[in-house]
DRENDO-1510 file (C-alpha; in Angstrom, 1 decimal, always signed):
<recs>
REC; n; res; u; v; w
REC; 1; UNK; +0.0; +0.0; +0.0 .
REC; 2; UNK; +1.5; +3.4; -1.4 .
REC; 3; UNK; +1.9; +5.8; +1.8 .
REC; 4; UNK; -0.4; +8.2; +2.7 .
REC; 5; UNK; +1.1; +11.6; +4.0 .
REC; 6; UNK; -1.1; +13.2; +6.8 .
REC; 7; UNK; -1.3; +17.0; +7.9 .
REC; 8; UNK; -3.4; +17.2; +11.4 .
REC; 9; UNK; -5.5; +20.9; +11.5 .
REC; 10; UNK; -6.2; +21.8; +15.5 .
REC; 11; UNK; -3.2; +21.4; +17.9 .
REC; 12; UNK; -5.0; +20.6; +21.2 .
REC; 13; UNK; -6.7; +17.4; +22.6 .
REC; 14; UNK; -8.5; +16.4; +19.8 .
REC; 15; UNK; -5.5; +17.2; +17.2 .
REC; 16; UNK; -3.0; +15.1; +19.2 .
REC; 17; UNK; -5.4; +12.2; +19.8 .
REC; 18; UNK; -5.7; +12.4; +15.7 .
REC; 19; UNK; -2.1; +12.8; +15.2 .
REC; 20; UNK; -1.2; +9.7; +17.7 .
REC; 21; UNK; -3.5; +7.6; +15.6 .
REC; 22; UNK; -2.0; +8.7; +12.1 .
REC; 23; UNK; +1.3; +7.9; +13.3 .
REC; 24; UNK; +0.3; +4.7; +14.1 .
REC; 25; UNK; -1.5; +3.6; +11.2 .
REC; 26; UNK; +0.4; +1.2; +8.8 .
REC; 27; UNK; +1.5; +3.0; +5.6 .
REC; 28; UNK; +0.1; +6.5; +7.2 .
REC; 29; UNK; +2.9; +9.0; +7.9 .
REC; 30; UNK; +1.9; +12.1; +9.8 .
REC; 31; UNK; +3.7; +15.5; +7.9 .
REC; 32; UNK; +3.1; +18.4; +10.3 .
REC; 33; UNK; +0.3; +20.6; +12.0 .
REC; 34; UNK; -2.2; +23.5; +11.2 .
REC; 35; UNK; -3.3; +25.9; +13.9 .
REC; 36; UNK; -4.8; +29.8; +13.6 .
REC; 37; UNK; -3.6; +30.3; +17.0 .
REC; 38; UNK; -0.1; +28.1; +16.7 .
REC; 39; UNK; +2.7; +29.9; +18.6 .
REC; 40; UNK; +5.8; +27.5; +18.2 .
REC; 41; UNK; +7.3; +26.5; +15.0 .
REC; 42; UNK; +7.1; +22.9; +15.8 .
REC; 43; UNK; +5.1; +20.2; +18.1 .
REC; 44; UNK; +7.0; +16.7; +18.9 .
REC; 45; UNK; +9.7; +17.8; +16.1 .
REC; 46; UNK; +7.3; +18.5; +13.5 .
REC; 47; UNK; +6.3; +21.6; +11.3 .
REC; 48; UNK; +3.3; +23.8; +13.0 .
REC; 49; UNK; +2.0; +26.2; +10.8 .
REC; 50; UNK; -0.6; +29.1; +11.7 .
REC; 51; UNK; -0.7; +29.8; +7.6 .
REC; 52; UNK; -2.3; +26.6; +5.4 .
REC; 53; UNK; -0.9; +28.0; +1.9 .
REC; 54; UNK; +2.6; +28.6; +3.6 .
REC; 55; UNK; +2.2; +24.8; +5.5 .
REC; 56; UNK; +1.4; +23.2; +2.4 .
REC; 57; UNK; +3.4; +25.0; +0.0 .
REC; 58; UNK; +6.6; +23.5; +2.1 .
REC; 59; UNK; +5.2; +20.4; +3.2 .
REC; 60; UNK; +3.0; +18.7; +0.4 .
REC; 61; UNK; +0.3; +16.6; +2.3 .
REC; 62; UNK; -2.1; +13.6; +0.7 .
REC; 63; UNK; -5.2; +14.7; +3.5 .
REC; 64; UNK; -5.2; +16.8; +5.9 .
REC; 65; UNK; -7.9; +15.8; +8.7 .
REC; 66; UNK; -9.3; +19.3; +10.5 .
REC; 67; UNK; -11.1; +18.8; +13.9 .
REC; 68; UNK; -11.3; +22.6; +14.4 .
REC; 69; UNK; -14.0; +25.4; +14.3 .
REC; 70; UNK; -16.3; +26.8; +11.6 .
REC; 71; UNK; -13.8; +29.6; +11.3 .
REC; 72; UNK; -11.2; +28.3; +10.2 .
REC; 73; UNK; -11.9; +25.5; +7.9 .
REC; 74; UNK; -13.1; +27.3; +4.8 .
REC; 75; UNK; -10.1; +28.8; +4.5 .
REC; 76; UNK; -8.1; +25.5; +5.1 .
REC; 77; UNK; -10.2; +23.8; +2.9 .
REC; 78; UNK; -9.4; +25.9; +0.0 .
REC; 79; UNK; -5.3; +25.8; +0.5 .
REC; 80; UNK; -5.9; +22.3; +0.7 .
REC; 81; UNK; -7.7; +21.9; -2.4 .
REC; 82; UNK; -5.0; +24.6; -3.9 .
REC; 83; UNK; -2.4; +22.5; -2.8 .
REC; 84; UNK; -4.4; +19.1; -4.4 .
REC; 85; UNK; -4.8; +18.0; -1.2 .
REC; 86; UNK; -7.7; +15.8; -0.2 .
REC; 87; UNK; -10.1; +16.3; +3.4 .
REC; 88; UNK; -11.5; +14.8; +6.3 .
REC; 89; UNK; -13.4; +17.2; +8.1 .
REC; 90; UNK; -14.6; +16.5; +11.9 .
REC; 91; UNK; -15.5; +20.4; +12.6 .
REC; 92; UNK; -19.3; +20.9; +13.2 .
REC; 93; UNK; -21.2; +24.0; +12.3 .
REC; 94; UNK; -20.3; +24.1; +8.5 .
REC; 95; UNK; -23.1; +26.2; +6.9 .
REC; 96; UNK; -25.2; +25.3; +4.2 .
REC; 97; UNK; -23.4; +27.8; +2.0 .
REC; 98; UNK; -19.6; +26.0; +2.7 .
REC; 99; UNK; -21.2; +22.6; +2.1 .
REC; 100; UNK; -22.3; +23.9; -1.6 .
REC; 101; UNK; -19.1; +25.0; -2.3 .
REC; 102; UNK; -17.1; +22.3; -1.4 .
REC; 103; UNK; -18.9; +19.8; -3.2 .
REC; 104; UNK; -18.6; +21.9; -6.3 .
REC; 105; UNK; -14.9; +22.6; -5.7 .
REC; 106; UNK; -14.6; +19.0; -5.2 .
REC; 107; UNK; -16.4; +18.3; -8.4 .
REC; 108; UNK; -14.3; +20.6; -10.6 .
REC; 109; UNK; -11.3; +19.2; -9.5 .
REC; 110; UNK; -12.5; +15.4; -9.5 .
REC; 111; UNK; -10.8; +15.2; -5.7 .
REC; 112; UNK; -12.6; +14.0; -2.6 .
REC; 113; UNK; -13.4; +15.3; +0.6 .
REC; 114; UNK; -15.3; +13.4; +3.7 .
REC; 115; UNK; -17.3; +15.7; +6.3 .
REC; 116; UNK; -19.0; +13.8; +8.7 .
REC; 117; UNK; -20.9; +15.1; +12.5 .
REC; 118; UNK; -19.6; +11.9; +14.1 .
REC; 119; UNK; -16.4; +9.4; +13.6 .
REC; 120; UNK; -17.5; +7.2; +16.3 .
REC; 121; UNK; -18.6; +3.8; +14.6 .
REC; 122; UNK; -21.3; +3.2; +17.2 .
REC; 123; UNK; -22.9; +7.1; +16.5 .
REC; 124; UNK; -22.8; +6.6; +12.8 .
REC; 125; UNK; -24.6; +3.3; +13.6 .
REC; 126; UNK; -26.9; +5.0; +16.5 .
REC; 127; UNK; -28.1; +7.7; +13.6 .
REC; 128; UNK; -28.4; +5.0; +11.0 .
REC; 129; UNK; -30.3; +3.0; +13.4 .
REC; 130; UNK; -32.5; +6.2; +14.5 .
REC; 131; UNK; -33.2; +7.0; +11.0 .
REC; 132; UNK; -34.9; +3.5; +10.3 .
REC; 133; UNK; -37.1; +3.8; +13.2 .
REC; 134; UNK; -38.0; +7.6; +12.4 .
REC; 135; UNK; -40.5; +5.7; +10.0 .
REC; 136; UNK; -42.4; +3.9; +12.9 .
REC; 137; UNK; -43.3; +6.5; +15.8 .
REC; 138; UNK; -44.7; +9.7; +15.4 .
REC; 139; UNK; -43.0; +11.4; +18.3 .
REC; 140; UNK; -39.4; +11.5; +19.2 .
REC; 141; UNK; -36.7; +13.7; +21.2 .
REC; 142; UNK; -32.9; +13.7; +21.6 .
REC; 143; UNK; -31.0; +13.8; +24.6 .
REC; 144; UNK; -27.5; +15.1; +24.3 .
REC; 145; UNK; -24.5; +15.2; +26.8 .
REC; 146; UNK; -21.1; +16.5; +26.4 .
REC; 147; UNK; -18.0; +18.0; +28.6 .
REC; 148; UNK; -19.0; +21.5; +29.8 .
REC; 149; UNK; -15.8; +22.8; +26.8 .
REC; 150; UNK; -17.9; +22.4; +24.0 .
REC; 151; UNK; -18.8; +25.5; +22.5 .
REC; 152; UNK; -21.8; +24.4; +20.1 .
REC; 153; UNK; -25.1; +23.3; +21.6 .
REC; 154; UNK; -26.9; +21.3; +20.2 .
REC; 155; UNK; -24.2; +19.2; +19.2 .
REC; 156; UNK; -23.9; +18.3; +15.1 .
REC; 157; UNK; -24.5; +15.1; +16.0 .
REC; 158; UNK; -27.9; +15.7; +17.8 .
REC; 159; UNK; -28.5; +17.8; +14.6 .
REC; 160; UNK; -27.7; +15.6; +11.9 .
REC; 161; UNK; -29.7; +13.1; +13.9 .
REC; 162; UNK; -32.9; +15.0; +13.7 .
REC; 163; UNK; -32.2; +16.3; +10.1 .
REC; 164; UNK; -32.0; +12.4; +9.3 .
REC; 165; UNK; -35.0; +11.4; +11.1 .
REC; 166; UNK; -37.0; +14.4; +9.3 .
REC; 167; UNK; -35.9; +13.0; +6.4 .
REC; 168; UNK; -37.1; +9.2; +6.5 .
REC; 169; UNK; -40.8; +10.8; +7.3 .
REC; 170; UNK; -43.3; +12.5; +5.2 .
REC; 171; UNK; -44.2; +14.6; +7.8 .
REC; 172; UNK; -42.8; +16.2; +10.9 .
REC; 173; UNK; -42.9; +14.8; +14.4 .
REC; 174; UNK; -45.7; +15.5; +16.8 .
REC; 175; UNK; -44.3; +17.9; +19.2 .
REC; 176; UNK; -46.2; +18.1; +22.5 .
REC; 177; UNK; -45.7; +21.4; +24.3 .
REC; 178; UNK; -46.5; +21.9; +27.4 .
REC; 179; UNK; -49.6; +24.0; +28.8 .
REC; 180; UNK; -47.5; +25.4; +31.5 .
REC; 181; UNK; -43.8; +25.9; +30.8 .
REC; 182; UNK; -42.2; +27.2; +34.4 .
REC; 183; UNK; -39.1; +27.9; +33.1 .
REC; 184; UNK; -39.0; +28.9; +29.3 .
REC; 185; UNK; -36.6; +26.4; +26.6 .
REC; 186; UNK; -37.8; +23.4; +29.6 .
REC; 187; UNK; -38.9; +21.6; +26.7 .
REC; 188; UNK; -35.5; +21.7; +24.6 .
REC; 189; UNK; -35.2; +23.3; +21.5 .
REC; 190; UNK; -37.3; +21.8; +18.5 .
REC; 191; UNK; -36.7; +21.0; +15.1 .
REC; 192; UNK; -39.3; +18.8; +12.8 .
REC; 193; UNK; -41.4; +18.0; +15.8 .
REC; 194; UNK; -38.2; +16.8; +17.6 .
REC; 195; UNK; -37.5; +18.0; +20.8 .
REC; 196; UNK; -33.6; +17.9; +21.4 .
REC; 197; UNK; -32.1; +18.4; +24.9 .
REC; 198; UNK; -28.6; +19.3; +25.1 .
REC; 199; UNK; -26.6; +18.5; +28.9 .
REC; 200; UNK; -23.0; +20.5; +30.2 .
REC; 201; UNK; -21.3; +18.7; +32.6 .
REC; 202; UNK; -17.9; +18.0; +33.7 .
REC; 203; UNK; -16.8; +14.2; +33.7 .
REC; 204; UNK; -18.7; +13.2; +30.4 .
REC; 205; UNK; -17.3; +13.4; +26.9 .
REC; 206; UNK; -20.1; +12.3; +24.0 .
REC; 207; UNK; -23.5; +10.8; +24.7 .
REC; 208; UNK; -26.8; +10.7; +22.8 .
REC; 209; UNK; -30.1; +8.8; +23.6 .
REC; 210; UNK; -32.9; +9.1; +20.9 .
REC; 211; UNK; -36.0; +8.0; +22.0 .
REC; 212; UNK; -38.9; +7.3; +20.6 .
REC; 213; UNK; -42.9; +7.1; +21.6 .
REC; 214; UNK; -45.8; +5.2; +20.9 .
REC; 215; UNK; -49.2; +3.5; +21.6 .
REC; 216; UNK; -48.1; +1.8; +24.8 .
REC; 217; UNK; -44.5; +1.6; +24.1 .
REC; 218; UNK; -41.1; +3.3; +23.4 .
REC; 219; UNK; -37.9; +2.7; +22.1 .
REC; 220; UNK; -34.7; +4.0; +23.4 .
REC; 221; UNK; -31.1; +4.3; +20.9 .
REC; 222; UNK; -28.2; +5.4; +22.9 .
REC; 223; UNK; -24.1; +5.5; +22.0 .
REC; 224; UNK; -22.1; +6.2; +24.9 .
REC; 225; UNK; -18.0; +7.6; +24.2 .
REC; 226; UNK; -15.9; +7.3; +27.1 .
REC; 227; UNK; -13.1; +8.5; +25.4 .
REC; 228; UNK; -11.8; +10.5; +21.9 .
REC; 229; UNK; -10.2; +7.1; +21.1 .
REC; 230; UNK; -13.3; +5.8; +19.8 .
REC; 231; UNK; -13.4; +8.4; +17.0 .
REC; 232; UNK; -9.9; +7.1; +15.4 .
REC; 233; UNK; -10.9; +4.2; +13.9 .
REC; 234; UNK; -13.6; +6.4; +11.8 .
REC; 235; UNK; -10.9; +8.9; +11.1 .
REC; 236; UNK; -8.5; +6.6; +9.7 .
REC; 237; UNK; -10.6; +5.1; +7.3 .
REC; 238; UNK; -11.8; +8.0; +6.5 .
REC; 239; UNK; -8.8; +9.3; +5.7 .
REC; 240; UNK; -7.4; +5.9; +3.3 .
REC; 241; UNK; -11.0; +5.9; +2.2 .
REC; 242; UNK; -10.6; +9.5; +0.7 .
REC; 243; UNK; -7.5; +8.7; -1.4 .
REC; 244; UNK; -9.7; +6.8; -3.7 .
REC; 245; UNK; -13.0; +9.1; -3.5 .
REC; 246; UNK; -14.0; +11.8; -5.9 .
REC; 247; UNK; -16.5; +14.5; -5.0 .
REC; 248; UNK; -18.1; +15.5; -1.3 .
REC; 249; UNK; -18.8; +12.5; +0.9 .
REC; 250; UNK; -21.6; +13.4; +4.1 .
REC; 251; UNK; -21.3; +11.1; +6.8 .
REC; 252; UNK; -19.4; +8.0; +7.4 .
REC; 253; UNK; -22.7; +5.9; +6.9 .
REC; 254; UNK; -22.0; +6.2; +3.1 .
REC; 255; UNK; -18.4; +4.6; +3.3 .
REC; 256; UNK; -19.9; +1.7; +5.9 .
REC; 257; UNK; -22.8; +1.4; +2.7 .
REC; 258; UNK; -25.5; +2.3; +5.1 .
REC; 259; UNK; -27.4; +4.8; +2.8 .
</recs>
C-alpha cells in the first residue's frame, strides 16, 4: 500500500489524539500541523504552521484531517484543495453555503473530501439505526450530553440526527408542548417536531439517547464515548477511504454502505 502523508489541522486534545493515531497507522505518515492560533514552529519535532498555503506549499500533504472550528476550515479547505490536497473534516457547524461549495470545488477538480458530524462507529450506527425507526413513531426527542468545553449546543450530531430522522418521514414529528412551561426552553429546542435536549457537565465526553414514543410503548437508541479514542478508527478510514473518492462525501454511513 502506497503511503499516505497526513497533515493534522487543531493542535489541542482532539489534534494530538488524531495525530497519535496517524502515526500509528500502517503506511500513514503524519507530515506536520495546522493551527490559527499556533505559537511554536514545531510540536513533537514536527512543522506547526498558523498559515495553510505557507504549510502546504513546504510540506505537500495527501489529506489533511481538521477537527477545528467553523472559522477556520473554509479557508483551510481551499489551501488544501490549492495544494491538491484531499479532506476529512470532523468540525461541526459548517453552513449550508460552505457545504455547496465544497462539493462543487470537489467536483471541478474530480478530488474527494469526507465531512461527517460523528467518527465514532457506534454514533454513525446510532443515527443509522435512528433514521430506520424515524419511520415507525410519530413522536421523538434527543438527549445530548457533552463536557462542559464544547462550544456548540446542540451538538452536530444531535442535529444531523434529527435532520435524518426528518428526512425518512413524510411529515414532521408531533411535538407536544406543554400547557404550562415554568421555566422557558424546559422543553428543549425543536426542530421537525423533535424536541432535542442538550446537557453541560464536567466528567462526560459524548453521549446521545434518541428515544422514541408510541401507543403503549417506546424505544430507546443510545451510544455512549468514554473516550476520543473511539473516534480514530472512523478517522483513519476515512482518511485511506478519501485517497480513492471523488466529490463530497456526508457522513461516514455512506463509506460503511449504510445509505
Amino acid at each position: 500500500m502506497e503511503e499516505i502523508r497526513v497533515a493534522v489541522s487543531g493542535t489541542g486534545k482532539m489534534g494530538r489524539q488524531v495525530a497519535g493515531a496517524v502515526a500509528a497507522a500502517d503506511s500513514m505518515r503524519l507530515v506536520g500541523f495546522l493551527d490559527g492560533l499556533a505559537t511554536e514552529d514545531t510540536l513533537d519535532g514536527l512543522p506547526v504552521s498558523n498559515s495553510p498555503a505557507d504549510f502546504f506549499g513546504t510540506n505537500p500533504a495527501d489529506v489533511v484531517i481538521d477537527f477545528t472550528n467553523a472559522a477556520w476550515t473554509p479557508g483551510l479547505a481551499q489551501a488544501a484543495l490549492d495544494a491538491d490536497c484531499r479532506l476529512v473534516i470532523g468540525t461541526t457547524g459548517l453552513g449550508e453555503e460552505f457545504f455547496s461549495w465544497l462539493a462543487d470545488e470537489c467536483e471541478k477538480r474530480e478530488t474527494g473530501a469526507v465531512v461527517a458530524a460523528n467518527f465514532a462507529i457506534g454514533a454513525v450506527l446510532m443515527m443509522h439505526f435512528a433514521k430506520q425507526a424515524a419511520r415507525f413513531f410519530d413522536s421523538a426527542e434527543i438527549i445530548e450530553l457533552h463536557h462542559d468545553q464544547k462550544v456548540d449546543s446542540p451538538s452536530g450530531t444531535a442535529k444531523t440526527t434529527a435532520d435524518l430522522m426528518s428526512a425518512a418521514r413524510e411529515e414532521a414529528f408531533s411535538h407536544r408542548a406543554s400547557e404550562k412551561e415554568v421555566l422557558p426552553g424546559a422543553r428543549g429546542a425543536e426542530t421537525s417536531g423533535i424536541a432535542i435536549h442538550s446537557v453541560r457537565l464536567p466528567g462526560l465526553v459524548a453521549h446521545q439517547e434518541v428515544l422514541f414514543g408510541g401507543l403503549g410503548q417506546t424505544l430507546s437508541i443510545r451510544h455512549d464515548t468514554t473516550g476520543r479514542d473511539s473516534f480514530m478508527p472512523g478517522v483513519i478510514a476515512a482518511a485511506r477511504a478519501v485517497m480513492d473518492s471523488k466529490g463530497l462525501t456526508v457522513g461516514l454511513d455512506r463509506l460503511f454502505g449504510l445509505e
